[in-house]
N, C-alpha and C positions, 0 to 999 in steps of 0.2 A: 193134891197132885196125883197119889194113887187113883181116887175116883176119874180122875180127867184121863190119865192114861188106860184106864183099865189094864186088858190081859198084860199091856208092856211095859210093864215094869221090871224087865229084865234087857239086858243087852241081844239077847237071842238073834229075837226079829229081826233088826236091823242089822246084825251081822250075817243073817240067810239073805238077808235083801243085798247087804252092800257085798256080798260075795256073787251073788248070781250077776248084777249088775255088771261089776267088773271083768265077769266070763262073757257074756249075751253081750254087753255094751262096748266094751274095751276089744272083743275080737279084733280082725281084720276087717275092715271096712270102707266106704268112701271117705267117711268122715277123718277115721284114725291115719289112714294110709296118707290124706290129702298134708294132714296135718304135719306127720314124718318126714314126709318128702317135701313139705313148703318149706319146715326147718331146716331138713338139711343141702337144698340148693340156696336158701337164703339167706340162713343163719337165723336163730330164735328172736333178737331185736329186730330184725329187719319184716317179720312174721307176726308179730303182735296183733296189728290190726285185720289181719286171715282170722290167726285163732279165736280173738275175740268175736269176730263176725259169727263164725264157727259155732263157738259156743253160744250165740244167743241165738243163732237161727237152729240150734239143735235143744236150746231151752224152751223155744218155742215153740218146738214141736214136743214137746213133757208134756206144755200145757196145753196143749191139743187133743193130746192123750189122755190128758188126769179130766179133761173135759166130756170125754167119752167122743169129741166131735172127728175122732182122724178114724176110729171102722168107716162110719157115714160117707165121711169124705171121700176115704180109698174106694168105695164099694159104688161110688157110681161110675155111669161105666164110659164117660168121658173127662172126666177128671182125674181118673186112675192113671189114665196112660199119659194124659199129658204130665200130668208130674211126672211118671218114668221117664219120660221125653228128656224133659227138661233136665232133669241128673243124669243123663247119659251123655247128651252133648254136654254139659258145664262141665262136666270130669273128664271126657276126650279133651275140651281145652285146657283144664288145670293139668292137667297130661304133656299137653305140648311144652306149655309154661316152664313146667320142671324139665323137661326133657334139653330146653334149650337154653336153661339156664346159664350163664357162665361161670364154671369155677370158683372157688373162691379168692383161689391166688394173684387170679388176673379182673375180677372182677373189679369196675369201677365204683364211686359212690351213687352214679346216676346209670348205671347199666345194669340191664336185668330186672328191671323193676317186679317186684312180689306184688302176686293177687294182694288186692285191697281188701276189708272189712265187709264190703257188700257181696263181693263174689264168696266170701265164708259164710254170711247170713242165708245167699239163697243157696248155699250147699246143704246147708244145714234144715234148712224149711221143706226145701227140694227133695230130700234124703228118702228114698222109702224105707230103706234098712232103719234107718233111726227111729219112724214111726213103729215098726215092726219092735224092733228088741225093744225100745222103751212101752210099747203093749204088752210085750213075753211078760217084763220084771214086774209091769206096774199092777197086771192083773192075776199073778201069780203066787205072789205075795201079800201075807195080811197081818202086819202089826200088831193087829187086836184090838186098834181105840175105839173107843166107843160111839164114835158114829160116822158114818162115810165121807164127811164133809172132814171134819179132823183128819181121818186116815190118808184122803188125796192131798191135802197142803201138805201132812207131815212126808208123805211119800216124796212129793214132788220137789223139796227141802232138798232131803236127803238125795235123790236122784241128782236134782241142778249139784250138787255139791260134788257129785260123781265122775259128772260132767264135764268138770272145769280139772280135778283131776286125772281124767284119761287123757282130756284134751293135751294138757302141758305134761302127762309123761310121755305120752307120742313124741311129741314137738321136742321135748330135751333128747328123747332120745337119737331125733334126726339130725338134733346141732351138735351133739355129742359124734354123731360120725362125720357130720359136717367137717368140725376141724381139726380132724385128718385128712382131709382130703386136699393137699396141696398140690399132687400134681395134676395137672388139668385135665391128661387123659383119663387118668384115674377114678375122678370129680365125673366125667363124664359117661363114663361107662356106668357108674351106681345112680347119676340122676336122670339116663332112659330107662336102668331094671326099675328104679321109684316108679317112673313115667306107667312103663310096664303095667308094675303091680296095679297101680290104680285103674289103668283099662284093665285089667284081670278085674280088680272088682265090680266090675258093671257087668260082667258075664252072667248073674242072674236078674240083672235089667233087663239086660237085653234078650234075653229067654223069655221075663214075663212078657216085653210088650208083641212080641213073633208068635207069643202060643195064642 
């Protein structure tokens, strides 16, 4: 076991990793923000199938990453921007979504319907931030094992496991404000600031696709 891990045989590594991760990854973001705010106009049960979309269109983009294939991708120069594209309208709409959500007081079982699982996979595919940070950590970062092939599974382990918890502290933390919010003006004032935030995070999308 020592020989298989080499240099890591201590906890070090993987506490500089799972610590940068959760600064770079866990920030503000499409991803985190979309998540907070599907929680808390939704409620966390009603949200399941976003986050989970979420997370594996954001696990898919790790393994794009640990593949070295997402520079290549980004770096042509008509595939760059359509992805920018593409996550600046999908988050203007998850924007609306929450914005017009209803309450929770008054909400019915069939009103309001929450983004589905598909619109979290291509948020998360779509994402250029999430390419970006999970490049920062992935290639910033070095274990120590002893050969590249080990290093990227072990890394990519570690990250997907990171993943799934930023995901759901986002999310509790939007259904934890969630219910309080009973009265519906109330509800609705915090799910346009959500709506808001999340078009604030496309403000450096939409910077790169204009320069």
């Amino acid at each position: 076991m020592r020989d298989l891990l080499g240099e890591a045989t201590g906890a070090g590594p993987y506490l500089s990793l799972a610590a940068a991760a959760l600064v770079v990854m866990g920030s503000p973001g499409p991803a985190t923000v979309g998540a907070t705010a599907t929680a808390t106009a939704f409620g966390l049960r009603r949200s399941v199938p976003y986050l989970l979309g979420s997370i594996a269109g954001t696990t898919a983009a790790l393994v794009v990453v640990a593949a070295g294939v997402a520079s290549v991708l980004l770096a042509q120069p008509r595939l760059g921007p359509v992805l920018l594209g593409l996550s600046v309208g999908y988050l203007a709409w998850l924007a609306y979504k929450i914005a017009t959500a209803p309450p929770p007081a008054v909400a019915g079982p069939e009103e309001g319907d929450p983004p589905t699982w598909l619109h979290g996979l291509v948020l998360g595919v779509a994402n250029p931030k999430a390419y970006a940070a999970l490049g920062t950590v992935f290639t910033t970062h070095r274990l120590g094992l002893p050969t590249p092939v080990l290093e990227s599974v072990v890394k990519t382990l570690v990250l997907t496991a990171l993943i799934v918890l930023i995901h759901l502290g986002w999310a509790v933390a939007g259904a934890s404000l969630g219910t309080v919010l009973r009265r519906p003006r109330v509800a609705r004032v915090v799910n346009v600031a959500l709506a808001v935030a999340l078009l604030a995070s496309t403000a450096p999308l939409v910077a790169e696709l204009l320069s």
